[in-house]
N, C-alpha and C positions, 0 to 999 in steps of 0.2 A: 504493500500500500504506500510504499514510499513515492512520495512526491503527487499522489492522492488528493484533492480536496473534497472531503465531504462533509454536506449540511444534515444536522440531524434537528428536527423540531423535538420539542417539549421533552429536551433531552437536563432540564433542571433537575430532575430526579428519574426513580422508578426504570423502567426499561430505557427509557431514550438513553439516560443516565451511563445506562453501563452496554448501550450500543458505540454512546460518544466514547467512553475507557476503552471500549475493545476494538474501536477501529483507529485512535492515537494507536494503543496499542503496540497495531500492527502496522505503527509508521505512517498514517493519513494525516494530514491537519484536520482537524477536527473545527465545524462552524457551529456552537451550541446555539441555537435558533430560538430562542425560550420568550415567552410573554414575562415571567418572574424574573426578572431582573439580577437581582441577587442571588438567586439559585443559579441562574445562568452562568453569571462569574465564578460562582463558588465552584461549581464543575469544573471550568475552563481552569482554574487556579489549581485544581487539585489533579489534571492530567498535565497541565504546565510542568506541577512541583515532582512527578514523576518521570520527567523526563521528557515527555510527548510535548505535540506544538498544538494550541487551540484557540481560539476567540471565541466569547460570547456575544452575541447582538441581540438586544434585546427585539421580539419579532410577535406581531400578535398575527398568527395567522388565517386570524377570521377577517382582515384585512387587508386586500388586494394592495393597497400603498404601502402599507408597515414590509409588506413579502418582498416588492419590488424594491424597497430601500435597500431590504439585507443582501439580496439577490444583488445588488449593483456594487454594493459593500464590497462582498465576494469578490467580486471579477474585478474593483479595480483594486484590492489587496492580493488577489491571485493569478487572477487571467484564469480561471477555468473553475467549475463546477463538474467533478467525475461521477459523484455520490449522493441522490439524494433519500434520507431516511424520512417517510411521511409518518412519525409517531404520533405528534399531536393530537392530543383524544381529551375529549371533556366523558369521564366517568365517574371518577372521585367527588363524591360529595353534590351525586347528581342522586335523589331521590325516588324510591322504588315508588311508582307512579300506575295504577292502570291506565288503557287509554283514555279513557274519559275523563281523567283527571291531568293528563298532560296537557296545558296551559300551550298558545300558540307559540308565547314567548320560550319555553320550554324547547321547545320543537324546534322551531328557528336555529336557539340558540346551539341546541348540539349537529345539525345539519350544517351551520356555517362554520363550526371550528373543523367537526370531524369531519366532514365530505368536501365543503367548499375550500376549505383552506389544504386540504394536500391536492385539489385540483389547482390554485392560486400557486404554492409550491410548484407541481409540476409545468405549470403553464411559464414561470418565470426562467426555471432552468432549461428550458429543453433545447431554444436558442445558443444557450453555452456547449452543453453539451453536443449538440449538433456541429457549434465551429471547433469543438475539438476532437471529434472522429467516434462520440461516443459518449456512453456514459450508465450508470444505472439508478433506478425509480425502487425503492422499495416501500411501499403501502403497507401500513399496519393493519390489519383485522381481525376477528375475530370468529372462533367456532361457532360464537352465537348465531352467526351469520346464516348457518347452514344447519343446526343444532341447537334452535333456542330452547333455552331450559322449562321446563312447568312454575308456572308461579315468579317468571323473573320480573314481570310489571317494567320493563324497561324496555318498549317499543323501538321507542324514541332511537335510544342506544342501537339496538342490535338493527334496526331500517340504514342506520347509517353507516355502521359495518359492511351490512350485505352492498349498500352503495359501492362501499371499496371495492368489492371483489368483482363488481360489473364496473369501472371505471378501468380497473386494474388491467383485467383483461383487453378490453380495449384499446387503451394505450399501447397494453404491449403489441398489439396487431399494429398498429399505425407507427410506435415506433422503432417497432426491429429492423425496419430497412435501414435505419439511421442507425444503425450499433447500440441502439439506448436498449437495453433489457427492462422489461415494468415487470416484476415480482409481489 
């Protein structure tokens, strides 16, 4: 991964967290992509102090302008986007809801972080990657997607999952000709 740049979103904790450590790691600079500000650095400071290369930006990705700042960020501190990680998920401290009781605001609000914002991600790198002979998309999901559980009351959640995995696919048809793999 040496000489790699890769963007991981809502990598201030939890998985993104130790996507961002494992892919320093193995020698990538790591772009910790995060709306939490502080979390964000605190990551980058703690793969810096092991030795790895990283930056935090802070990045709200329900946000098509906040995406394309970090995204231009990138390319003029690196000249390339090889990697992007679509983690960013609102599930934490999102309330077990039946449908009738999921609020529009509710709805909305986890369609634009979870679906809209790794489509807003992938829409801003693809351009880079494309001028640089390639690249890879990897989209977080979930089993629920395919496997919702009895009694999970989180519609909301698992609609926008199952989103990734038709977006997913997609992408990857449209952009294999271009060397991008979508996983």
């Amino acid at each position: 991964m040496e000489g790699r740049v890769a963007i991981v979103t809502g990598a201030g904790q939890g998985l993104g967290r130790a996507f961002a450590i494992g892919l320093a790691g193995q020698g990538a600079t790591v772009i910790i992509a995060e709306r939490n500000a502080p979390a964000g650095e605190a990551v980058a400071a703690e793969i810096v102090a092991s030795g790895g290369k990283a930056q935090a930006i802070e990045t709200d990705v329900a946000d098509s302008a906040s995406v394309n700042v970090m995204v231009d960020a990138v390319n003029n501190a690196h000249g390339r986007v090889d990697i992007l990680v679509n983690n960013a998920a609102l599930l934490s401290g999102l309330p077990r809801a039946r449908i009738e009781e999921i609020t529009d605001e509710s709805w909305a609000t986890v369609m634009q972080i979870n679906v809209t914002g790794s489509f807003y991600c992938a829409r801003a790198v693809v351009p880079l990657m494309k001028a640089g002979g390639g690249g890879r998309i990897i989209n977080m999901s979930s089993d629920t997607a395919i496997h919702p559980p009895n009694g999970a009351h989180f519609s909301h959640y698992i609609t926008s999952k199952g989103a990734i995995i038709g977006m997913t696919r997609s992408l990857a048809r449209e952009l294999g000709p271009d060397s991008i793999t979508v996983n």
